[in-house]
C-alpha positions as a Markdown table, in Angstrom:
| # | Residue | x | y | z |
|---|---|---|---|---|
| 1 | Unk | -3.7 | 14.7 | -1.7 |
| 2 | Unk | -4.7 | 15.2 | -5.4 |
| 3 | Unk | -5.5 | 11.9 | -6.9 |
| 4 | Unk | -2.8 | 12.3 | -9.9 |
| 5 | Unk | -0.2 | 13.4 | -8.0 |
| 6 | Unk | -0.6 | 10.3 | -5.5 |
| 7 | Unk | -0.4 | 8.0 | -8.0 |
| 8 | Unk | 2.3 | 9.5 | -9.9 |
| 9 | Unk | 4.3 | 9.5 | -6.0 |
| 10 | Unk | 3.3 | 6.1 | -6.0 |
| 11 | Unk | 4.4 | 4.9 | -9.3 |
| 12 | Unk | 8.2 | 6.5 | -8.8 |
| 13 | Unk | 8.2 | 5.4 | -5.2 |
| 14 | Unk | 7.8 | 1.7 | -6.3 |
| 15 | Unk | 10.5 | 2.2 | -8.7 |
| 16 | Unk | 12.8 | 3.4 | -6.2 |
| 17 | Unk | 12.1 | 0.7 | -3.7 |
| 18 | Unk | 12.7 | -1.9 | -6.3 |
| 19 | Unk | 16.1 | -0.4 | -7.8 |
| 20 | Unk | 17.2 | 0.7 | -4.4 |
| 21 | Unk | 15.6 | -1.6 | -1.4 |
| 22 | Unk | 14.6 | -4.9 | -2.6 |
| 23 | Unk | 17.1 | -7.7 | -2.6 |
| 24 | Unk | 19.5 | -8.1 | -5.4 |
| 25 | Unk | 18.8 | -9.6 | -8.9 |
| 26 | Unk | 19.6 | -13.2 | -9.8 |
| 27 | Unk | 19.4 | -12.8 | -13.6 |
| 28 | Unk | 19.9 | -16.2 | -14.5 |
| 29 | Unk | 17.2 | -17.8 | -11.8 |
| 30 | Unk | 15.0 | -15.7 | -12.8 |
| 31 | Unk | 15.4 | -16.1 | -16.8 |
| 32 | Unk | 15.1 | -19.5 | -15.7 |
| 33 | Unk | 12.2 | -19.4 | -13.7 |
| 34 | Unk | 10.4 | -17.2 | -16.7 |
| 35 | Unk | 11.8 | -20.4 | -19.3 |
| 36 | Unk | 9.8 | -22.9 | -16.5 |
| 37 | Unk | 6.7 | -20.8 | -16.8 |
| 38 | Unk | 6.4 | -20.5 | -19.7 |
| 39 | Unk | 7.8 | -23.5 | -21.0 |
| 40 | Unk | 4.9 | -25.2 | -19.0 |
| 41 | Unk | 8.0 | -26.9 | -16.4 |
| 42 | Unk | 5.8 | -26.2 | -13.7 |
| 43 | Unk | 7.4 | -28.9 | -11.8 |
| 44 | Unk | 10.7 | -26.8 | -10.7 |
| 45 | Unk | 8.5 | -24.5 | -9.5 |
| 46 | Unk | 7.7 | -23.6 | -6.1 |
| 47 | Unk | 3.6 | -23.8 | -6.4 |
| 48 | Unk | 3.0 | -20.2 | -4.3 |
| 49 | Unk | 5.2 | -18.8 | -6.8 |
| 50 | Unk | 3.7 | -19.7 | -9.9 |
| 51 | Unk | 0.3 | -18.7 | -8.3 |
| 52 | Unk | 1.5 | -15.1 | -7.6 |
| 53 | Unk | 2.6 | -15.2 | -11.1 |
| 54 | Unk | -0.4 | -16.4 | -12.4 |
| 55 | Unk | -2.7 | -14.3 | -10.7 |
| 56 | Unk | -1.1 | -11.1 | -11.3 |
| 57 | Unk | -2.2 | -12.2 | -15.1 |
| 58 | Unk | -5.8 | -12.6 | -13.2 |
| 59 | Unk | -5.4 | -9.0 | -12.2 |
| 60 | Unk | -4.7 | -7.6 | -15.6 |
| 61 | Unk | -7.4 | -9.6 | -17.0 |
| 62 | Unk | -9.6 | -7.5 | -14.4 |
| 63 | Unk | -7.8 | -4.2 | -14.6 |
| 64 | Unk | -9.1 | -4.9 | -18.4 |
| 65 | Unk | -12.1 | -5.4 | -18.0 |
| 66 | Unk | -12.8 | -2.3 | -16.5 |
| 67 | Unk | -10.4 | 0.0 | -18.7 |
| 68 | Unk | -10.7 | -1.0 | -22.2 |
| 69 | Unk | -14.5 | 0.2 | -21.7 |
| 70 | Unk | -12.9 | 3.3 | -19.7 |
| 71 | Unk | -10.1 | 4.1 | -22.4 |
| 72 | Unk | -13.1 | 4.2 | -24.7 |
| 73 | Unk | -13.9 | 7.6 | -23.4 |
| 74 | Unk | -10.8 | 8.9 | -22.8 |
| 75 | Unk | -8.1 | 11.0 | -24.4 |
| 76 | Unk | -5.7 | 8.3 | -23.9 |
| 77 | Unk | -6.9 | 5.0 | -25.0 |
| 78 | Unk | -5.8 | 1.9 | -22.6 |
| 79 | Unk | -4.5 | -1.1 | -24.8 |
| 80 | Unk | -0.6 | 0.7 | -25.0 |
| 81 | Unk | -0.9 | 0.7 | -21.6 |
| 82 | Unk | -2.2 | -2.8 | -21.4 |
| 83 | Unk | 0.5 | -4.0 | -23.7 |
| 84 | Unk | 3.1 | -2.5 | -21.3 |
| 85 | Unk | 1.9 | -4.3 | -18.5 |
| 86 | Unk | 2.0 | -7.6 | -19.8 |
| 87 | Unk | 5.9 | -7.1 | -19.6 |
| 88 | Unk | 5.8 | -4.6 | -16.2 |
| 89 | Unk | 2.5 | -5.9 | -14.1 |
| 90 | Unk | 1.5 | -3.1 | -12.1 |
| 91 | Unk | 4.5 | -0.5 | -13.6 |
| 92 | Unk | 2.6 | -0.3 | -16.9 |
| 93 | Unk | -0.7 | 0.2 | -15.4 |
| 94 | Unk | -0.3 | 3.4 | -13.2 |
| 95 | Unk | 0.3 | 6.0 | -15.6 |
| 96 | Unk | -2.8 | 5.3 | -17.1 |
| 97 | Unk | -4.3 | 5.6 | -14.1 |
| 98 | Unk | -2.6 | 8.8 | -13.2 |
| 99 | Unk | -3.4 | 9.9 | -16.8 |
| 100 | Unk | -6.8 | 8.9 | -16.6 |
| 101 | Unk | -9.7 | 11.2 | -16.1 |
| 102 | Unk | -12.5 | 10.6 | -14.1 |
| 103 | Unk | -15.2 | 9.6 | -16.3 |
| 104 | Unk | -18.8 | 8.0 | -15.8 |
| 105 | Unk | -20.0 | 7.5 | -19.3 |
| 106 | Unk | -19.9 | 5.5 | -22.0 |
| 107 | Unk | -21.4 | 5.3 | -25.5 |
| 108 | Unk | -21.5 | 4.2 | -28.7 |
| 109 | Unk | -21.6 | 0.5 | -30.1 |
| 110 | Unk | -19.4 | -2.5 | -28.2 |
| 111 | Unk | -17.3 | -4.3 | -30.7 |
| 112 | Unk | -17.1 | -8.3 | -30.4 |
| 113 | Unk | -14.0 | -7.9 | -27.7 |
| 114 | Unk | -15.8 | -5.2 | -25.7 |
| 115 | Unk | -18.7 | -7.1 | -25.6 |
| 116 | Unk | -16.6 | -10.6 | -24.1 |
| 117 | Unk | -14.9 | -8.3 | -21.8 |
| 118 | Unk | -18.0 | -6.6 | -19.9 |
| 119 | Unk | -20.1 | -10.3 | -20.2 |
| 120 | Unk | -20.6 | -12.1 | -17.2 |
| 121 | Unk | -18.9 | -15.2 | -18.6 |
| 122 | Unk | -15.6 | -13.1 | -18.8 |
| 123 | Unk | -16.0 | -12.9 | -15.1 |
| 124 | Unk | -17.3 | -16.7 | -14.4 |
| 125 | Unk | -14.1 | -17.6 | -16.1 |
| 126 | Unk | -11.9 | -15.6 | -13.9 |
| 127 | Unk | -13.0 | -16.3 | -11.1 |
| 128 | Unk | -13.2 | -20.3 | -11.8 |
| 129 | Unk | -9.6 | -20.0 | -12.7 |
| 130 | Unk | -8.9 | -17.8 | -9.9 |
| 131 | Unk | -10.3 | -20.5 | -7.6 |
| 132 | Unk | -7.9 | -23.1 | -9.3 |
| 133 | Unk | -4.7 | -21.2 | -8.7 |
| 134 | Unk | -5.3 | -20.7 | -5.3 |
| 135 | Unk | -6.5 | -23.7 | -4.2 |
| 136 | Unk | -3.3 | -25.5 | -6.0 |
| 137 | Unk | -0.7 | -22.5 | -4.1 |
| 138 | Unk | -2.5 | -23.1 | -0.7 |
| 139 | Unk | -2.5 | -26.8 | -0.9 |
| 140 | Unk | 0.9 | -27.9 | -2.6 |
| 141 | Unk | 3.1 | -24.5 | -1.8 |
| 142 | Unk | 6.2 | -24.4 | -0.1 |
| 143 | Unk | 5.7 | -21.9 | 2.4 |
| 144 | Unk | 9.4 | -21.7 | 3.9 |
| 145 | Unk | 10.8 | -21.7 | 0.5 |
| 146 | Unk | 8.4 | -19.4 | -0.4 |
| 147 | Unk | 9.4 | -16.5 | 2.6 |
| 148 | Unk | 13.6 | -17.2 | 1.6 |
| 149 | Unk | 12.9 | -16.2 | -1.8 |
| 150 | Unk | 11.1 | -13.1 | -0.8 |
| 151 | Unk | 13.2 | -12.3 | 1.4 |
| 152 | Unk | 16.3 | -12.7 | -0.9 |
| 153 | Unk | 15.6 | -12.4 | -4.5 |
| 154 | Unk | 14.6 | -8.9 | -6.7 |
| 155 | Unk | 12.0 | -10.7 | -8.8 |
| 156 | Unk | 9.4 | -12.3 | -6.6 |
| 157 | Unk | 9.8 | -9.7 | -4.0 |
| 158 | Unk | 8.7 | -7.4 | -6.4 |
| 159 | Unk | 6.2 | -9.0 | -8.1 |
| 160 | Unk | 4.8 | -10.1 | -4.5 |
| 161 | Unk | 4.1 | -6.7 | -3.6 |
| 162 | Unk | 2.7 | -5.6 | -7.3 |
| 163 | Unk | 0.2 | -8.2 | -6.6 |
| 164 | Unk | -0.5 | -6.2 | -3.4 |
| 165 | Unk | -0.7 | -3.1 | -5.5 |
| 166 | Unk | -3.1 | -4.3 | -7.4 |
| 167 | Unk | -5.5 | -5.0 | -5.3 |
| 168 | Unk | -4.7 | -1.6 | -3.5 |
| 169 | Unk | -5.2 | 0.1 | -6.5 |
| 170 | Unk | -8.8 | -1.5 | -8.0 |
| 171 | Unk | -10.9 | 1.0 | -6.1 |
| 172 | Unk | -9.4 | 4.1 | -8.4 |
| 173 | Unk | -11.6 | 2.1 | -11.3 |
| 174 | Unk | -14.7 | 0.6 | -9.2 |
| 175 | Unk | -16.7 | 3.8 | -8.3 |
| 176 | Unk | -16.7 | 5.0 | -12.3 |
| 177 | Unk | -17.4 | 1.4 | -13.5 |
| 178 | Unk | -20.3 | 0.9 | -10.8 |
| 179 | Unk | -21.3 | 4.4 | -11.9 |
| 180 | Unk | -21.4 | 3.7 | -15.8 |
| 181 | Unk | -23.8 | 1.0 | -15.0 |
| 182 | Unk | -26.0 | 2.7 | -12.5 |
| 183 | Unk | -24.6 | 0.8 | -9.7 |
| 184 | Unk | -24.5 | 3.6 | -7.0 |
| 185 | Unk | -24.0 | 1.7 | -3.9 |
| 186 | Unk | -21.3 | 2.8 | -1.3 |
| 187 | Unk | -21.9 | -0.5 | 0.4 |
| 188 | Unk | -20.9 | -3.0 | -2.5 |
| 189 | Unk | -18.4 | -0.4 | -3.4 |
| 190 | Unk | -16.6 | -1.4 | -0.1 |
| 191 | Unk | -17.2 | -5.0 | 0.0 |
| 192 | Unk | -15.6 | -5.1 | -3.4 |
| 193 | Unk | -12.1 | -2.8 | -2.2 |
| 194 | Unk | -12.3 | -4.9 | 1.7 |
| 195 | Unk | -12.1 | -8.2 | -0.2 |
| 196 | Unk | -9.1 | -8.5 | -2.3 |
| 197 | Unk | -8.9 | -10.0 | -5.6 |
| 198 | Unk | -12.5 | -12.0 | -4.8 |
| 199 | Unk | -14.3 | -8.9 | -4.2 |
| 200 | Unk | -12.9 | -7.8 | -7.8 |
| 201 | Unk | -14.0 | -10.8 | -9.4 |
| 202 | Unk | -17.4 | -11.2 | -7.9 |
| 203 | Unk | -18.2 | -7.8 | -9.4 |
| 204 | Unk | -16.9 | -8.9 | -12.9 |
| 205 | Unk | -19.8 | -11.6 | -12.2 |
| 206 | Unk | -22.4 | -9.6 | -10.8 |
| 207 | Unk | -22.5 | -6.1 | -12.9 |
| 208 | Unk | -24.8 | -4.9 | -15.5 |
| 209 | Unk | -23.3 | -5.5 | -19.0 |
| 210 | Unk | -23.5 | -1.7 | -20.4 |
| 211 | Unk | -25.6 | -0.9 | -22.8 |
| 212 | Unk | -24.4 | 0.0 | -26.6 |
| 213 | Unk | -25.4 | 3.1 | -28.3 |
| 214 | Unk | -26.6 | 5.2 | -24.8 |
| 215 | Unk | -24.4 | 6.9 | -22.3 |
| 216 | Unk | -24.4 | 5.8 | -18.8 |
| 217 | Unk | -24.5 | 8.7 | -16.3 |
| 218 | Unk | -24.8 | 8.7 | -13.0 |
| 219 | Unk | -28.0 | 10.5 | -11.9 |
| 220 | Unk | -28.1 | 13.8 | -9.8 |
């Protein structure tokens, strides 16, 4: 199936299964729970699900980290798209990646944020605090608790499976990033897609920065 059209399938689908399948809405828990978060209350808070909330943040920080070099190339640059996902997680990231075109160049001169997104550092940080949030779900979570709100409330049943999506979706990215940096390796390709969310970040900490001023293209 074209590429475009999957995504595009995808992106409606999710919709639908949220509006129509998931369980209902509890506006004012979850307005509650969003006050908690971000109030720093973390204490009302069951621990799994403020890591699932957390870490879909550690996804976009990835997604970006990949995209804002992409959207340097591209018809459609990525930071309204960026900006939309902050509010919609994985929602505000598919049509740029059904908009998208494949591309594996870049060029031109990286600007101070370009340049903190592809450093290793960027990655090294994300992955430390990746290591964090997880360790503090597994360890303290409420497991139980955890499958009942799943199972019966709109918001963390969706955002559950956007985190799912996310990983799903990193490999539509991976092959033209590794590419842009002369990475053509079908092996590390799939270690990074069979490893979710670590495989993601070890790359972040093990790629080539790009150079400025030269495209990259893959070699025939």
């Amino acid at each position: 199936m074209n590429r475009k059209l999957a995504l595009w399938l995808l992106w409606g689908g999710f919709i639908a299964y949220i509006v129509l399948l998931t369980p209902p809405l509890h506006l004012e828990e979850t307005l509650a729970l969003l006050k908690n978060i971000l109030t720093l209350q973390w204490a009302a808070i069951n621990p799994i699900i403020l890591s699932i909330f957390s870490l879909v943040g550690i996804w976009l920080l990835i997604y970006s980290g990949n995209l804002f070099i992409d959207g340097r190339m591209q018809k459609l640059p990525f930071w309204p798209f960026a900006l939309a996902s902050v509010g919609s997680g994985v929602l505000g990231l598919i049509p740029y990646l059904a908009l998208r075109e494949a591309n594996q160049e870049f060029s031109g001169q990286k600007d101070a944020f370009l340049n903190l997104l592809d450093s290793r550092f960027f990655g090294i940080i994300l992955s430390l605090s990746t290591i964090v949030i997880l360790t503090y779900g597994f360890t303290l979570g409420d497991w139980a608790d955890f499958v009942q709100q799943f199972q019966s409330d709109r918001f963390i049943h969706g955002m559950s499976l956007a985190f799912c999506l996310f990983c799903l979706l990193f490999p539509t990215v991976l092959g033209d990033d590794m590419a842009r940096r002369g990475w053509n390796s079908t092996q590390v390709f799939w270690v990074v897609t069979l490893i979710p969310l670590l495989g993601a970040l070890a790359y972040l900490c093990l790629r080539q920065p790009l150079l400025g001023f030269r495209n990259q293209i893959s070699r025939v």
